[in-house]
C-alpha positions, 0 to 999 in steps of 0.5 A, a space after each residue: 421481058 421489056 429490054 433496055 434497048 439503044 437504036 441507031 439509024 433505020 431501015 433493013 438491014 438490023 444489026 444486033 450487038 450482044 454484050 457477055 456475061 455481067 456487062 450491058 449495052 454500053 459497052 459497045 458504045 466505041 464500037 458503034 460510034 464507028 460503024 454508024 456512018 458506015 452501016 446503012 441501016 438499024 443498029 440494035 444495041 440491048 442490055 440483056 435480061 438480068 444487065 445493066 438497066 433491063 429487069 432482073 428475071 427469075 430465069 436465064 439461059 440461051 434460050 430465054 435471052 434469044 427469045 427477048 432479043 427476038 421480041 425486038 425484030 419484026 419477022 422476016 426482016 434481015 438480020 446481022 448478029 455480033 455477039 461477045 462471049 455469052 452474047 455469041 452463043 446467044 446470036 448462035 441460039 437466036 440464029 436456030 431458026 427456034 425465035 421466028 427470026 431470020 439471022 443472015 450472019 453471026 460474028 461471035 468472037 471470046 465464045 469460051 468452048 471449053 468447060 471444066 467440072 471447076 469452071 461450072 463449079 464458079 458458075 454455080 457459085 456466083 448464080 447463088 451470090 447474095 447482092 453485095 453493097 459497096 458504100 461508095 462508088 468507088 469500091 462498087 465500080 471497082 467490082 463491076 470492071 473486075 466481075 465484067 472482065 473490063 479492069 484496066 480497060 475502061 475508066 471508072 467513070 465511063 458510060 459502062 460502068 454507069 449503066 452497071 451499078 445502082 444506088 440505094 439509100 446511100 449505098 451502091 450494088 452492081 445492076 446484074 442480077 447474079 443468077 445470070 451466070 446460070 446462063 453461062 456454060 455448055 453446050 456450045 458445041 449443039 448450040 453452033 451445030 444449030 445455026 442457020 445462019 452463016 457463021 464467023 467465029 473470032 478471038 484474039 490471041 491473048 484471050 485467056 478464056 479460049 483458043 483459036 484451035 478451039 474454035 477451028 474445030 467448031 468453025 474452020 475458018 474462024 480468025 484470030 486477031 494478033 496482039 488482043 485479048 477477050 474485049 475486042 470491042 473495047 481493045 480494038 474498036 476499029 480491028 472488029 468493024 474491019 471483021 465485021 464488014 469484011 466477013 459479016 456484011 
């Protein structure tokens, strides 16, 4: 599987960012604007298979997106993970040691814990969605910030909202596949007990998908940013690089 894949500067270390479910790349673009003259070394920022601008697939699960994320590393260089939501427990399953990659941190933060017979129920709901079309722009972007979980936090008219839609023959889709959500889910649990690495779990105290009580029973000293919710990359660019140099590098 050939990523759509941003990089920045150069030189070990690499630090790969990884975007949730139904997002892409793009999303860490205040992020990264930020920590590039901070960060001596690689930034390595894909849409994951299914995202964005990458090719859909016929598979999705943990394992198949650490092993595209792997194939962008060269072996036994140093590498840093910052994954949100989906993207942690990516970095966490890239992180086992399983994708002949030697991951030194991951930082998750909005990681959901907690699965219900109901939550895994929609999952399957939306992996079965047929492609839906939207006549204008408009209405297509409408449904990408809500499906993404970045309504009110992101423009419209904004790079990530550019990289998730596509236009055909007048009318408009979201670029994610829907079968993604099949990659959602549990076990979160194994897939944290796994990691060779060092790990930082974080969320901020308004996200509505998990709690710091969650985490801690998974990390003990996972953190809780005050006043932020789920997109602590969008809501609070500067508070992450802040988390990302003082416990991650």
């Amino acid at each position: 599987m050939r990523l759509h894949v941003e990089e920045h500067g150069s030189g070990p270390p690499t630090l790969v960012l990884l975007h949730g479910l139904s997002a892409n790349g793009a999303v860490w673009g205040p992020l990264v604007e930020r920590l590039r003259p901070r960060f001596a070394g690689r930034i390595l920022v894909p849409d994951l298979r299914g995202h964005g601008r990458s090719p859909h697939a016929t598979r999705y699960g943990y394992g198949q997106h650490a092993a595209d994320v792997a194939a962008l590393l060269a072996p036994g260089a140093p590498v840093h993970v910052v994954g949100h939501s989906m993207g942690a427990a990516i970095g966490l399953a890239l992180a086992s040691g399983w994708f002949g990659v030697e991951v030194k941190n991951v930082l998750g933060f909005g990681m959901k814990v907690t699965w219900t017979p109901e939550d895994l129920a929609r999952l399957a709901t939306l992996a079965r969605a047929p492609v839906r079309w939207f006549d204008t722009r408009a209405e297509a972007a409408e449904r990408f910030l809500r499906v993404s979980g970045l309504d009110k936090l992101l423009a419209p008219d904004s790079p990530t909202v550019d990289a998730g839609l596509v236009a055909e023959g007048g009318r408009w889709r979201l670029a994610a596949h829907a079968a993604t959500a099949a990659a959602a889910g549990p076990p979160i649990e194994g897939i944290v007990a796994a990691a060779r690495s060092r790990v930082v779990l974080a969320c901020g105290s308004e996200d509505a998908l998990v709690r710091i009580d969650e985490l801690r029973r998974l990390a003990p000293d996972a953190l809780e940013l005050a006043g932020l919710g789920h997109n602590l990359q969008v809501e609070d660019p500067d508070a992450l690089v802040r988390v990302i140099e003082e416990r991650l590098l």
